[in-house]
C-alpha positions, 0 to 999 in steps of 0.5 A: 731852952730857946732855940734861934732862927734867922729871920730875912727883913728888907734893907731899908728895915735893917737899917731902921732896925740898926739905928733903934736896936737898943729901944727894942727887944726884938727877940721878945717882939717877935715871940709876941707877934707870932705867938699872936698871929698863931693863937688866931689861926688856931682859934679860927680853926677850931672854931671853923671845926667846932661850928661848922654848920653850914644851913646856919651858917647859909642861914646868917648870911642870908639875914645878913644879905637882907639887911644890906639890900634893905639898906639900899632899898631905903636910901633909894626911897629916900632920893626917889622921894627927895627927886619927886619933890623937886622935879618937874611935872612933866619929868614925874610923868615921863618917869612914872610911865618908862618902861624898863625900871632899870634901864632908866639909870642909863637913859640920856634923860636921866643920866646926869641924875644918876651918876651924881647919886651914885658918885654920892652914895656907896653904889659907886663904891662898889665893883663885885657881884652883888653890886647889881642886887644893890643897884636894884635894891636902889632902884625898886625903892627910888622907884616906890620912893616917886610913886608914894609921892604921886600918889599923895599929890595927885589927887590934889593936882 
């Protein structure tokens, strides 16, 4: 036996809904989205019931964290390296001698660079919490990405 329920909708969409009233079944479209919409909640549920192992969980996220802060520790390597090659003798020199790695994204010197780079990357993208980690994820490898430059030209200079 079916039972009936009303069912509140804005007006502009009863409008919509009077103009296509005989294109749809609206009882059979509503019984599939909540009957959807209520087999998800009851499968998350019993899977967070059935699976909750926190140290595995913790655990996953943990790997899942290390890949991400790979990723930008890779794509500061990369603009690191792709920089050094194109800077100039005595920029190398200033960088690979500042004190304070993370201030140096903030220094009037370097300023501009770093905000086109991270207007460019995901960094920008970014407001929560661990948008920091990431930006020293970045760092440390444009960083090492400018070193290993240094190190293989050096000696050549």
């Amino acid at each position: 036996m079916a039972q009936k329920i009303t069912l509140s909708v804005p007006d502009l969409l009863h409008e919509k809904l009077k103009e296509w009233r005989t294109s749809f079944n609206l009882s059979k479209m509503f019984q599939e989205a909540v009957t959807d919409a209520i087999r998800k909640k009851e499968e998350f549920q019993k899977r967070f019931s059935k699976d909750y192992n926190m140290s595995e969980i913790i655990k996953r996220l943990k790997q899942e964290k290390l890949i991400w802060e790979k990723q930008f520790y890779k794509l500061g390597k990369e603009e690191g390296l792709q920089w050094a090659k194109t800077a100039h003798y005595e920029d190398l020199l200033y960088v690979l001698e500042f004190n304070g790695t993370y201030e140096l994204t903030s220094h009037p010197r370097m300023t501009d660079y770093f905000d086109k780079i991270y207007q460019s990357t995901e960094l920008a993208k970014q407001s929560n919490s661990s948008s920091i980690d990431n930006e020293q994820m970045f760092i440390d490898g444009w960083f090492k990405g400018v070193v290993e430059f240094w190190n293989h030209v050096k000696e050549k200079l």
